[in-house]
N, C-alpha and C positions, 0 to 999 in steps of 0.2 A: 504493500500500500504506500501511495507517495506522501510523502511529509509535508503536513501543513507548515505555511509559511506566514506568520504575523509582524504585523509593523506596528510598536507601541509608541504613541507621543508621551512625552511624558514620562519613561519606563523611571525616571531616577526618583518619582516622589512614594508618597506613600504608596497609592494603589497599582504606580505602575509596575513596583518591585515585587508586590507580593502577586502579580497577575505575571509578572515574566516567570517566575517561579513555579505556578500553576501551569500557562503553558508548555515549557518546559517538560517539567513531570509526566505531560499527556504525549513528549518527544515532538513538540514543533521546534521549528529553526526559526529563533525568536531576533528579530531586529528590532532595538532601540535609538528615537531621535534625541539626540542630548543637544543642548545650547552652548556653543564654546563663550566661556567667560575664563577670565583670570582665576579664580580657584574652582580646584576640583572640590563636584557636589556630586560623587557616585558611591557615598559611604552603603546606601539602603541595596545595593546592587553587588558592593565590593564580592561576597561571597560567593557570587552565579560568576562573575565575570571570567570571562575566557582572553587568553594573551593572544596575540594574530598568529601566532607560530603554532598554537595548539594544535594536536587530530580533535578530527570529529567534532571540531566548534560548531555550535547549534548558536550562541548565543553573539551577536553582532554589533555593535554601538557607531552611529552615523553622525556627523554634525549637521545638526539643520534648524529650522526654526519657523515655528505658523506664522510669521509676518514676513516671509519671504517665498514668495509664491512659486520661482524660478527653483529654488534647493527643493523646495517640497515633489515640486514635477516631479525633476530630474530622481531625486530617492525612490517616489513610489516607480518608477518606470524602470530602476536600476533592480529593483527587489522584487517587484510583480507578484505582493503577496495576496494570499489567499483573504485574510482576513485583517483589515486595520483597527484599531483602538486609539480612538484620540482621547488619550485623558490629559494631555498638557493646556494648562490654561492659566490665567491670571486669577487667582481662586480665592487669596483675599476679600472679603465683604466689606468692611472697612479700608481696605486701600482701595477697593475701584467709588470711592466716592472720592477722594483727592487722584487717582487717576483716570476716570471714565473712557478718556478714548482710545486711551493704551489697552484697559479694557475688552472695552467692543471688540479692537482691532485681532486680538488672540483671539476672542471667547467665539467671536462669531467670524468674523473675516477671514480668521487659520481656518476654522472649519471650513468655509466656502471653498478657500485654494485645493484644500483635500478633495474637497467632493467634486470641485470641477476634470481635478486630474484621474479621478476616477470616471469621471463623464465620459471621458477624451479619448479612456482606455478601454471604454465597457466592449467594445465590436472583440478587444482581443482576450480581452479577460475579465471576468465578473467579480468583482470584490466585495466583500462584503464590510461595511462600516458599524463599528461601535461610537455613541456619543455619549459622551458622560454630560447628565445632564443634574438637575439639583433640586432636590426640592425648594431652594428657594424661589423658583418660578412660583408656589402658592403664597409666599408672601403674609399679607392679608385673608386670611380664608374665616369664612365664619363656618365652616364645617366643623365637628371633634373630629375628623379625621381629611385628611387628605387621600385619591388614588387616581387613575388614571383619566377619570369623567371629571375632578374638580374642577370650577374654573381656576387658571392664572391670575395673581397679581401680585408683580412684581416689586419689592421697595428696596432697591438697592442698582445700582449701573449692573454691580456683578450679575445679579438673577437679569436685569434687563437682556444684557446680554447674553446668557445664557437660553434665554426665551426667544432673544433672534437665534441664535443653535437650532432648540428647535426645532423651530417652524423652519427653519432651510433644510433641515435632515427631512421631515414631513414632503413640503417641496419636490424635492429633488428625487425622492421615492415615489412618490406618485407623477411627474411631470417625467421622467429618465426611466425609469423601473428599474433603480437602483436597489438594492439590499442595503437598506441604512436604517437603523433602530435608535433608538432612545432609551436610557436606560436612567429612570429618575431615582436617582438614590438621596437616600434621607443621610443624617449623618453620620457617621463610621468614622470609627478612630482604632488606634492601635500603639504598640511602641514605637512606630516609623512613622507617629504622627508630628509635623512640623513646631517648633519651638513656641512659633508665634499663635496657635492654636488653642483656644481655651481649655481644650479637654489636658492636652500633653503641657500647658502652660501651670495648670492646678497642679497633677498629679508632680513634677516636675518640683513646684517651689514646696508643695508638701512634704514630700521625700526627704528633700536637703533638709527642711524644719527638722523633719522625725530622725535627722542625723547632727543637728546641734546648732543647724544656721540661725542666724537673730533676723533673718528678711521675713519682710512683712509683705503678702500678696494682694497686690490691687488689683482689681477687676472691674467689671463694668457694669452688666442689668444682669445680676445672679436671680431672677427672677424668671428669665424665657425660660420657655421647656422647650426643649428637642427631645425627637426618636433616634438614641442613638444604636447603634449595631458595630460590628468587626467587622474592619476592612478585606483583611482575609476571608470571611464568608463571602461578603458580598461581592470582591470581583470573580468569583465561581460563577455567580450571577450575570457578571457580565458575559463570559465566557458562555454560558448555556442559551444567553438571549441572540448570539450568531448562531446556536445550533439549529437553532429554530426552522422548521421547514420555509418559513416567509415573517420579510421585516415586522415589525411591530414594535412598540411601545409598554414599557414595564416601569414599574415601580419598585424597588426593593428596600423594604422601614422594614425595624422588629415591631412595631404594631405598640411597643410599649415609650412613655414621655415621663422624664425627669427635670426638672429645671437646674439649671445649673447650681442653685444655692443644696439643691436633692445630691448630685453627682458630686459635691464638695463631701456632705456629709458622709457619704459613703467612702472617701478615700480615707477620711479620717479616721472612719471606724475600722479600716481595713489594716490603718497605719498604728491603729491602737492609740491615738492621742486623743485625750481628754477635752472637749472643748465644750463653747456654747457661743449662743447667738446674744447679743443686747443692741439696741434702738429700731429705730425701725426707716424705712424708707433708705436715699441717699445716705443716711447715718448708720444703718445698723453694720454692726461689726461683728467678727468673729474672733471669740479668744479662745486661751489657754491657761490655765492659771492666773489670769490676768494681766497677760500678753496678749496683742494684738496679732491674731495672723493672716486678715482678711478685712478688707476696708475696701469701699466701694469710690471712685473716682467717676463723676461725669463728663470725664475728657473721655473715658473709654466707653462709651457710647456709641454706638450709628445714629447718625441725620434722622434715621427713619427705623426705626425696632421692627423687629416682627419675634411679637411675642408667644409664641403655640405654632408648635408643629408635630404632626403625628400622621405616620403613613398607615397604608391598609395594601398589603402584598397580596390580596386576593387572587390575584389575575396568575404572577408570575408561579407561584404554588400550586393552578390546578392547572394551565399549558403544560409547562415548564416542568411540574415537580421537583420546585426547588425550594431548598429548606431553608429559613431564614433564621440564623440562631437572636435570640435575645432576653440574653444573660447579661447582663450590662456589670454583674458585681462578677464575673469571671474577668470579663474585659477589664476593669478595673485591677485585678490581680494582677493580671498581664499585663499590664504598663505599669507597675509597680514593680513587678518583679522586671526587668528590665533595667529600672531605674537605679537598682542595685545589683545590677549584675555587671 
């Protein structure tokens, strides 16, 4: 049987490392686009990675980048693979509101260059497209739950842009009869979750606390609740939404919502440190003995909150028969243990 061939954007962040790993394992010849900058950023990868000299390298790393439409051609046409995964984007919430058209220009525009050069290619070969899309396209929802029928709306550039994704993947599937899927995942987090990230920013400065630091965690609206899930479960997901006999559109939530002030509480208990809550609103605080380890700052705010969010994986579980773990005090183990390891 001949070997599938995958082109992952994005392979060096959280999701694309633990999804090169997954293809992999299944024995695809997996090709990753990195961004040449002045420091290397392939720590999440370092362990898959293959030297050029290797036998039997399955595993590939190309320089390219979604705002340059010429490199993207040229790769997809160099590599002629089977199946692409765009998860590279500008993925900050709070920086695409002090950067908006930097923004757009990855979140949607990278995508358009891919899906055109898949257009160009379709007579010689059928590719199939994965888009990482987000639940923040619901935004505002007055649902308790969000799924694939909700309506959108957006409050942030990032999900705007993310929402033009969308509808170009929609687009370009229906107008081309392209194989391009959506795949809205809610939030997933892991020990490869980024520094600047609320979940791995918590677990992170509580850690150091429960090992003797005197830093004090500021944070922003520990009040929203997210659905959060494992990055690793969920790009399995991704993964099974190309297997699909025909494109489509999926959701993958654990169906379960903690607020961030809930997933605080839970690291702490996990960490074994004594604490409690006092005031309320913008003031309330978290201590310890009567140290401070949580204090709320309104500079770390969004322009525009989106306070509830909660998916419903109906759809992807009876097609698909895909299991969507949500254990959130496991996940919580595991980037704990991590943090000391």
């Amino acid at each position: 049987m001949k070997k599938k061939i995958a082109l992952i954007t994005g392979i060096t962040g959280q999701d694309g490392s633990y999804l090169a790993e997954l293809l992999l394992s299944k024995n695809y010849e997996v090709h990753g686009l990195i961004r040449k900058s002045s420091s290397i950023n392939t720590k999440r990868i370092d362990h898959i990675y293959q030297g050029p000299f290797e036998k039997d390298k399955k595993l590939f790393l190309h320089y390219s980048d979604l705002s340059d439409g010429s490199s993207i051609n040229k790769l997809i046409h160099l590599i002629m693979p089977d199946e692409i995964y765009n998860l590279a984007a500008q993925s900050h919430v709070a920086v695409s509101f002090d950067m908006p058209e930097y923004t757009l220009d990855i979140n949607a525009n990278g995508l358009v260059r891919v899906l055109e050069t898949i257009r160009s290619i379709k007579k010689i070969k059928k590719i199939k497209l994965y888009q990482a899309s987000s639940s923040e396209l619901f935004g505002y929802s007055k649902k308790s739950f969000q799924n694939e029928l909700t309506p959108f709306y957006p409050k942030s550039p990032y999900a705007t842009s993310k929402l033009a994704a969308y509808w170009f993947v929609k687009n370009y599937r229906e107008s081309y009869d392209i194989f391009a899927s959506n795949g809205i995942l809610f939030n997933h987090e892991s020990p490869r979750r980024g520094d600047t990230f609320v979940t791995k920013k918590i677990v992170k400065a509580l850690c150091n606390i429960s090992k003797g630091s005197s830093e004090c965690l500021i944070l922003g609206n520990i009040y929203a609740k997210r659905d959060w899930g494992h990055a690793k479960n969920y790009v399995e997901g991704m993964w099974k939404i190309l297997q699909h006999k025909k494109p489509d559109d999926f959701v993958i939530a654990s169906g379960k919502q903690y607020s961030v002030k809930q997933f605080i509480n839970k690291v702490l208990n996990q960490l074994g440190i004594s604490f409690y809550w006092k005031g309320k609103g913008f003031n309330e605080k978290c201590y310890s003995n009567d140290k401070i380890l949580i204090k709320i700052d309104k500079r770390y705010f969004r322009p525009n909150e989106v306070d509830s969010l909660k998916g419903k994986s109906d759809k992807i579980k009876k097609i698909l028969k895909f299991h969507v773990e949500d254990n959130i005090d496991n996940l919580i183990k595991d980037m704990i243990r991590h943090e000391f390891s």
